[in-house]
Backbone as a chain_set.jsonl record, in Angstrom:
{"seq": "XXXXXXXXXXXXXXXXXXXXXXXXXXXXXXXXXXXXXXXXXXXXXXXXXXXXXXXXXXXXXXXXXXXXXXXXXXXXXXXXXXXXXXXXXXXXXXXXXXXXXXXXXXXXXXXXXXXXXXXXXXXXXXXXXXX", "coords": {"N": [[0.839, -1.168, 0.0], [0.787, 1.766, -1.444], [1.024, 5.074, 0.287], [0.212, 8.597, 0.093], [2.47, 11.708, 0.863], [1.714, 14.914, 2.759], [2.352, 17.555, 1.529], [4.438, 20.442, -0.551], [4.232, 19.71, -3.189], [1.835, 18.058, -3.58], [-0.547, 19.818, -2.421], [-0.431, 21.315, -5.093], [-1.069, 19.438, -6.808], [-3.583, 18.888, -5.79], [-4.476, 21.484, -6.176], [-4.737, 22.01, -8.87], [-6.518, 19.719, -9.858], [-8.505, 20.73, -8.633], [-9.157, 22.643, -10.054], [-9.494, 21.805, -12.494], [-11.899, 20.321, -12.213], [-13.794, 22.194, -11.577], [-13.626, 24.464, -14.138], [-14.502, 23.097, -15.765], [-16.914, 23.126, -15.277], [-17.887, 25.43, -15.228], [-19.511, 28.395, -17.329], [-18.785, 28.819, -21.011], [-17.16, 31.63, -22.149], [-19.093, 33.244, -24.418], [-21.254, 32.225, -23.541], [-21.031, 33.305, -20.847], [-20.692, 35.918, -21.606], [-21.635, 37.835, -23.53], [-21.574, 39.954, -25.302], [-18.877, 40.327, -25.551], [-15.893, 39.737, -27.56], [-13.134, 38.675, -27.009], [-11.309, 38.353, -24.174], [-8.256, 39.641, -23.144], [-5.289, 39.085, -20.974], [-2.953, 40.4, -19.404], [0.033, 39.436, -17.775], [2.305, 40.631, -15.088], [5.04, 39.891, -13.312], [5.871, 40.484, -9.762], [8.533, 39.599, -7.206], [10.762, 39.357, -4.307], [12.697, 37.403, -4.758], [15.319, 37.261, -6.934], [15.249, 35.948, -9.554], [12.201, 36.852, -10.881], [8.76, 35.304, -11.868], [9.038, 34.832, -15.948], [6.73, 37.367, -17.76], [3.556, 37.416, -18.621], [0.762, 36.581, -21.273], [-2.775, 35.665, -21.655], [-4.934, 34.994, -23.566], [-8.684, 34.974, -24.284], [-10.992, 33.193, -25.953], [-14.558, 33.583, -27.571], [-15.114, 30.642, -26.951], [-14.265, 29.685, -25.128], [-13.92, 28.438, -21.686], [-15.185, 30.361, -18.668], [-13.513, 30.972, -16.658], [-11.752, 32.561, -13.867], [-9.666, 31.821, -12.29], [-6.138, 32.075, -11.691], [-3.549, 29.5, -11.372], [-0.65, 30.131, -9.093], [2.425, 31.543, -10.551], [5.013, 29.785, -9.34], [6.201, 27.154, -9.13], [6.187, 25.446, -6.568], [4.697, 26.342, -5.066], [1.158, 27.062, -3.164], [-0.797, 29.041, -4.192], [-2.973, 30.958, -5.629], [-4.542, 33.374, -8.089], [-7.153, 35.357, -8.447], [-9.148, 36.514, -10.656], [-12.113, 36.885, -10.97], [-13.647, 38.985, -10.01], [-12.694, 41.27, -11.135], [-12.788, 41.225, -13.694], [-15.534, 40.234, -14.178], [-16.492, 42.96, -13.647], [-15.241, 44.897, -15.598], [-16.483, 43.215, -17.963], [-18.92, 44.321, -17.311], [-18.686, 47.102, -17.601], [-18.847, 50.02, -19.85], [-15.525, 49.903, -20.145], [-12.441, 49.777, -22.336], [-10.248, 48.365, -20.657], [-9.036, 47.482, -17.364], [-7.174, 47.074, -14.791], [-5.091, 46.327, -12.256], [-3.762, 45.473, -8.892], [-2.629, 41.859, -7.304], [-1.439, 39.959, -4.441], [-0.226, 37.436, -4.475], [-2.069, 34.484, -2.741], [-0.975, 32.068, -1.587], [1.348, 29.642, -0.088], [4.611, 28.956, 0.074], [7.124, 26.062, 0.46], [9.918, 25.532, 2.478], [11.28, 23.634, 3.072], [11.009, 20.611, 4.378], [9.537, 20.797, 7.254], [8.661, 23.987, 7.193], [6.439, 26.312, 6.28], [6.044, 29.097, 3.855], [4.745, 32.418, 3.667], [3.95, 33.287, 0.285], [5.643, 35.754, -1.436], [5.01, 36.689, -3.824], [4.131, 39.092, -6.37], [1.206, 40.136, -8.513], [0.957, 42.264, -11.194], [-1.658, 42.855, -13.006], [-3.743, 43.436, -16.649], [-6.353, 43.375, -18.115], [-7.747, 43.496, -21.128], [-10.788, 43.855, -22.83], [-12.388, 43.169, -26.373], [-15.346, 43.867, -27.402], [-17.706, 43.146, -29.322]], "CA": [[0.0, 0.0, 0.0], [1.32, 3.45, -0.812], [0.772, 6.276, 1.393], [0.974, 9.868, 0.04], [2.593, 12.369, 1.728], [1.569, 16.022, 2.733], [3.967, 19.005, 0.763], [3.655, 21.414, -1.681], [3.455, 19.1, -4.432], [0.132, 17.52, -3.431], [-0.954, 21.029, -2.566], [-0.234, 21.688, -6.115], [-1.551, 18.605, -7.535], [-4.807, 19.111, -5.339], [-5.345, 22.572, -6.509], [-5.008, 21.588, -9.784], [-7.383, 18.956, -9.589], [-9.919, 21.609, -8.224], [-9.289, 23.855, -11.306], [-9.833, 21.257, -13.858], [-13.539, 20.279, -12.336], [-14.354, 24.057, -11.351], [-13.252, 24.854, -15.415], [-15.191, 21.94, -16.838], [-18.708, 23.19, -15.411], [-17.725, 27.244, -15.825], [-20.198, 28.383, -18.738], [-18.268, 29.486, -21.388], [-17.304, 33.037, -22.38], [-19.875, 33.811, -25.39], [-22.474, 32.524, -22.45], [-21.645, 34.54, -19.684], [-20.166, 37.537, -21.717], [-22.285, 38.194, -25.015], [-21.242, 41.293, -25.628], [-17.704, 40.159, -25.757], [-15.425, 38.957, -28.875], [-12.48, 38.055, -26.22], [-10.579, 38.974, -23.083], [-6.981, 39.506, -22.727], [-5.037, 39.206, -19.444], [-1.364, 40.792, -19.584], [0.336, 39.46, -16.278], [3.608, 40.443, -15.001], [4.785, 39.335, -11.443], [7.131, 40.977, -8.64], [9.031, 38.891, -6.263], [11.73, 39.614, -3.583], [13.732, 37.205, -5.4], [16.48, 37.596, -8.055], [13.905, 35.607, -10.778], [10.693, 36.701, -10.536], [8.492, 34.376, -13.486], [8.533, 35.955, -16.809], [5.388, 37.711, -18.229], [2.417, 35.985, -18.924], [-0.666, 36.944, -21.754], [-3.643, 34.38, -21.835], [-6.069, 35.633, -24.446], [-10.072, 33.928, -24.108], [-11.877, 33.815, -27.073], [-16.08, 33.048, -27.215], [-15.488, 29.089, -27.366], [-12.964, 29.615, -23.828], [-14.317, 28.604, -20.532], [-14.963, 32.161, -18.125], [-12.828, 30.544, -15.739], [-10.718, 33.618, -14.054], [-8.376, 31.312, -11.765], [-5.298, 31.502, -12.306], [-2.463, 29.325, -10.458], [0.725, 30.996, -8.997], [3.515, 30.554, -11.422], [5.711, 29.022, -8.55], [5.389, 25.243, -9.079], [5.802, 25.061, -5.382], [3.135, 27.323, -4.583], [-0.125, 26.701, -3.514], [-1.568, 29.744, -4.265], [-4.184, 31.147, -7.001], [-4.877, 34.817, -8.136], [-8.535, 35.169, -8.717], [-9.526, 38.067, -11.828], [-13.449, 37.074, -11.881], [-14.309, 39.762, -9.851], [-11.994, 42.456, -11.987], [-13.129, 40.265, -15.256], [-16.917, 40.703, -14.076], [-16.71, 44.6, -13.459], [-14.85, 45.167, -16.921], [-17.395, 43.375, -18.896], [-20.288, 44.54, -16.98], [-18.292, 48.449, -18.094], [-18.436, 50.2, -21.05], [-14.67, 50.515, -20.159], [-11.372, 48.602, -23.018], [-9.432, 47.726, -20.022], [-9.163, 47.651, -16.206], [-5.459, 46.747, -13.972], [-4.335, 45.954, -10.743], [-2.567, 44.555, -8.731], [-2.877, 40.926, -6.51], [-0.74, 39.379, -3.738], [-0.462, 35.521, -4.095], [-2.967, 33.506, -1.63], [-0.642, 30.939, -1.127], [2.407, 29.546, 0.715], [5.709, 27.828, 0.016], [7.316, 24.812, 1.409], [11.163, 25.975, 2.357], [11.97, 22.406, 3.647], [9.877, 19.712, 4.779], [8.289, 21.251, 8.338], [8.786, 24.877, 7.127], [5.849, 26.701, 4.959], [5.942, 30.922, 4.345], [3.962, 33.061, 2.499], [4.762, 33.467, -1.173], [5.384, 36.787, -2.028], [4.936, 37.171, -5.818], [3.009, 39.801, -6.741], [0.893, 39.896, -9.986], [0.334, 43.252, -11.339], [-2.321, 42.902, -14.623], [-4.154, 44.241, -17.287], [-7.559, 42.459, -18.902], [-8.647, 44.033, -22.118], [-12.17, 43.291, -23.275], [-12.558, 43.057, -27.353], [-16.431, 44.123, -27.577], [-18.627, 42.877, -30.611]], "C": [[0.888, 1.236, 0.0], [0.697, 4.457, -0.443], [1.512, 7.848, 0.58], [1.217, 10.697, 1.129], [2.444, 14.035, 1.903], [2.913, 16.431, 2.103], [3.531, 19.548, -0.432], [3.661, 20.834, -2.703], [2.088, 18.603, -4.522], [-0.702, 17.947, -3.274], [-1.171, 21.149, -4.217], [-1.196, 20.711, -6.889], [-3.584, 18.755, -7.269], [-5.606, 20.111, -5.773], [-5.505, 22.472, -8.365], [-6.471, 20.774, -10.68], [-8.425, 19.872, -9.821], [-10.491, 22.446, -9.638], [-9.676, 23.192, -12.172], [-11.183, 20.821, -13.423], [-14.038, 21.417, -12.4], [-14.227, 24.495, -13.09], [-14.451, 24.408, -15.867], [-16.406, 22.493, -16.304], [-19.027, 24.829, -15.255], [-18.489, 27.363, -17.333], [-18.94, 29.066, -19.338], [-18.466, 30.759, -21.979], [-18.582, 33.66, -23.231], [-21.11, 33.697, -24.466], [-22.606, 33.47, -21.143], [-21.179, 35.775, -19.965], [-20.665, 37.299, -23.236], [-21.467, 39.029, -25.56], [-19.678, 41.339, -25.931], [-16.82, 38.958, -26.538], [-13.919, 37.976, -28.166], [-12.046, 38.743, -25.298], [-9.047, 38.549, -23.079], [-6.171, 39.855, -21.677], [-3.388, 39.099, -19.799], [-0.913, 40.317, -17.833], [1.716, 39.755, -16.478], [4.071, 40.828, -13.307], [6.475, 40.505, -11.22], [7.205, 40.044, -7.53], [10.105, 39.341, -5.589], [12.635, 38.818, -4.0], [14.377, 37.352, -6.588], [15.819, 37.014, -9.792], [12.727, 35.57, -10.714], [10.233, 35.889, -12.596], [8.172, 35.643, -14.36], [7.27, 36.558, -17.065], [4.54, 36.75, -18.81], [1.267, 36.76, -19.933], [-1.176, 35.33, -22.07], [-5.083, 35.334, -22.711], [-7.562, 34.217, -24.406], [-10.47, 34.448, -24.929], [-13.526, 33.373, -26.721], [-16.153, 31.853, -26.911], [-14.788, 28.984, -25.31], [-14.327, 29.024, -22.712], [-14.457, 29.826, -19.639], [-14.553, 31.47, -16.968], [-11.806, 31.756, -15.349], [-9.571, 33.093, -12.951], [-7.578, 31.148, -12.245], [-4.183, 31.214, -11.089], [-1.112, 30.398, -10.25], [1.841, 30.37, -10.099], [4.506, 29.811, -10.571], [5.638, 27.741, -8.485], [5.575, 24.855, -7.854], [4.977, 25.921, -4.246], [1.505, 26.999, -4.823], [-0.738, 27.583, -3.757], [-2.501, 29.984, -5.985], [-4.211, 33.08, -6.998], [-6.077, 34.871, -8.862], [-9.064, 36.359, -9.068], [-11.3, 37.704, -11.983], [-13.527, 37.935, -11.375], [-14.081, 41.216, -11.1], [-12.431, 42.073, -13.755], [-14.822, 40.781, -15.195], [-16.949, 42.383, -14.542], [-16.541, 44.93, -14.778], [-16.206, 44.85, -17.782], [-19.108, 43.979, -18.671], [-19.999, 46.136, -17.61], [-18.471, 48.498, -19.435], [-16.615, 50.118, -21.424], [-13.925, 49.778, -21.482], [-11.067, 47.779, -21.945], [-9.889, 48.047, -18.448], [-7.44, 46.903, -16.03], [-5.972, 47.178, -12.776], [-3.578, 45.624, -10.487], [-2.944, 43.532, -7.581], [-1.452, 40.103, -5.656], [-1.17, 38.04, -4.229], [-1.007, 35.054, -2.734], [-1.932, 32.51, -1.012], [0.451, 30.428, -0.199], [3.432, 28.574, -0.352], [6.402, 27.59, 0.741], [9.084, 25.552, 1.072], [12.082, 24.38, 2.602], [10.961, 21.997, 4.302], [8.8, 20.071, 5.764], [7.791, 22.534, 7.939], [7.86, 25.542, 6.026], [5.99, 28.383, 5.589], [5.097, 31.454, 3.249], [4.669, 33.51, 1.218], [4.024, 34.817, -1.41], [5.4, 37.431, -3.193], [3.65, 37.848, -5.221], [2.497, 39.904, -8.119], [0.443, 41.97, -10.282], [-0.226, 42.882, -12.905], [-2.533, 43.772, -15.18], [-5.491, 43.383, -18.108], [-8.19, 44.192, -19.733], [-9.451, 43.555, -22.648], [-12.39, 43.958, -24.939], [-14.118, 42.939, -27.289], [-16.755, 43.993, -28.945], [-18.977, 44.064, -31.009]], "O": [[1.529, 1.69, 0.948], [-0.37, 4.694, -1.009], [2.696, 8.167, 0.476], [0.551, 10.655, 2.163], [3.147, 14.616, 1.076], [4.038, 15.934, 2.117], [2.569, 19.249, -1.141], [2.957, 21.423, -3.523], [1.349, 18.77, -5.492], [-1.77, 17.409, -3.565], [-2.354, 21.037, -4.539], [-2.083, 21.207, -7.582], [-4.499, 18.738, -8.093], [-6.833, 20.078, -5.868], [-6.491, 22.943, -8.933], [-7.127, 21.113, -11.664], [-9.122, 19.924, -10.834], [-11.605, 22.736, -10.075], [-10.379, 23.826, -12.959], [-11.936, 20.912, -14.393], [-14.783, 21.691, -13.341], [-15.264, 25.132, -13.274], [-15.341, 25.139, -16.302], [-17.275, 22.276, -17.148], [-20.145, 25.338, -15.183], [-18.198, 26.653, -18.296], [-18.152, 29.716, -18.652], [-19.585, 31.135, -22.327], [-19.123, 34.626, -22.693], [-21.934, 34.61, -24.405], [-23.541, 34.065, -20.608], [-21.119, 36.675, -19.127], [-20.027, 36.583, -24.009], [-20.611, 38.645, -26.357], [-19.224, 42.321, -26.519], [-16.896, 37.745, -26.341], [-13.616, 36.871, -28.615], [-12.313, 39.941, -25.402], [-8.661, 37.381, -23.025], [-6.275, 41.034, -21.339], [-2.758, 38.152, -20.269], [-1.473, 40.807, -16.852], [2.364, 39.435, -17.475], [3.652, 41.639, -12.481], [7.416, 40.956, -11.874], [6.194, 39.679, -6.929], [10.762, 39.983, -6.408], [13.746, 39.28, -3.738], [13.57, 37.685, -7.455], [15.951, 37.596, -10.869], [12.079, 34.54, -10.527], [10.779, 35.877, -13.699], [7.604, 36.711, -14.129], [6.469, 36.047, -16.282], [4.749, 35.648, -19.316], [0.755, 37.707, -19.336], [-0.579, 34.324, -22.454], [-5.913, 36.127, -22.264], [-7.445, 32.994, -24.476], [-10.534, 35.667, -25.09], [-13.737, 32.842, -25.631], [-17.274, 31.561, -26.494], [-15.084, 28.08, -24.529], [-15.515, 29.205, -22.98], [-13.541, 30.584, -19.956], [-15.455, 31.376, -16.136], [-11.016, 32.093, -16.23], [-8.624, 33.843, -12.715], [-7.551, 30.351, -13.182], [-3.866, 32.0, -10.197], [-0.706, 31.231, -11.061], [2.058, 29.197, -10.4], [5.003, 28.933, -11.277], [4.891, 27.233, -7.649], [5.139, 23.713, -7.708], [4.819, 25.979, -3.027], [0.834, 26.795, -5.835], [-1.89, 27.18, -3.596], [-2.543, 29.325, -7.024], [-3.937, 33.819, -6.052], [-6.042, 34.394, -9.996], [-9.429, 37.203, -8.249], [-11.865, 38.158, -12.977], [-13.547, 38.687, -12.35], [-14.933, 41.886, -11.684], [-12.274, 42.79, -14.744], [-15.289, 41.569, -16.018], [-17.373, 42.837, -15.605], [-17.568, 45.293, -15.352], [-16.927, 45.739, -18.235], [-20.065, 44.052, -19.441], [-20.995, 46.603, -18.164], [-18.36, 47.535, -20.193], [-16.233, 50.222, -22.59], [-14.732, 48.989, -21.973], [-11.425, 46.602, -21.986], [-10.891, 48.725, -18.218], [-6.756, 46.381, -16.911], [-6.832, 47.97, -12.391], [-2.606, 45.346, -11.189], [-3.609, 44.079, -6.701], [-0.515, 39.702, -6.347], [-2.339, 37.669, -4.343], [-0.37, 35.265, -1.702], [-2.136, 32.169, 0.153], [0.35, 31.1, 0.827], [3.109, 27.777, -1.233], [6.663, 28.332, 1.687], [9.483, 25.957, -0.02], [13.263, 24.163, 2.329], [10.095, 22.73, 4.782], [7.599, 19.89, 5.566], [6.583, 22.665, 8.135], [8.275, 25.457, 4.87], [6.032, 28.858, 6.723], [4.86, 30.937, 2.157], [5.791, 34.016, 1.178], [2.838, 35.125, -1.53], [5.773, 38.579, -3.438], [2.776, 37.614, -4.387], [3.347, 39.762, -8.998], [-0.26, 42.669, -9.552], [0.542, 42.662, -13.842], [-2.051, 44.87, -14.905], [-5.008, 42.565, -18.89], [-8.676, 45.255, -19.346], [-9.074, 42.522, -23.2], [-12.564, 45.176, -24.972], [-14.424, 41.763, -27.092], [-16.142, 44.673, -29.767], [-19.7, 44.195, -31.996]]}, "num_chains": 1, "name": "protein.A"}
């Protein structure tokens, strides 16, 4: 019998998990955003260390899921940065765009007993392509 063991991989694997059922029953975009041809989400992170992850764009077209989780880029981070609310507001606006900025939710594992808060920061940008 094997026995898994707690750590930030199984964190990782777990939240994973979550994201791919939570995705799969998210209506997709053309259903919960008519009015919109796609959304584009410019990310680019700050960290206290020496490599923060490069930049990130994820463009959603009408066919996409309106899924606005997105994992930390840290593969030993459990955290998530969560754009529906800033995704909602936009398309509910006449506005192009909206930005911020989000702390990471999550923690990382420094060594086996030892977890700390992961300080990546995401600062975005979601532009909304209107029909």
């Amino acid at each position: 019998m094997k026995f898994s063991q707690a750590g930030a991989g199984n964190g990782r694997v777990q939240m994973r998990e979550r994201h791919r059922r939570d995705r799969a029953i998210t209506p997709e975009l053309r259903v919960r955003f008519p009015q919109l041809a796609a959304l584009r989400f410019e990310f680019e992170f700050k960290d206290r260390g020496p490599f923060p992850p490069t930049p990130q764009v994820t463009v959603m077209h009408p066919p996409a899921r309106a899924y606005f989780l997105f994992p930390c880029p840290h593969s030993d981070c459990s955290g998530e940065f969560d754009l529906s609310s800033a995704s909602d507001l936009l398309a509910q606006s006449k506005a192009k765009d909206c930005h911020g900025q989000l702390r990471c939710t999550g923690g990382r594992r420094i060594d086996a007993k030892t977890q700390v808060p992961c300080a990546l920061v995401l600062d975005y940008r979601i532009l909304a392509d209107r029909d």
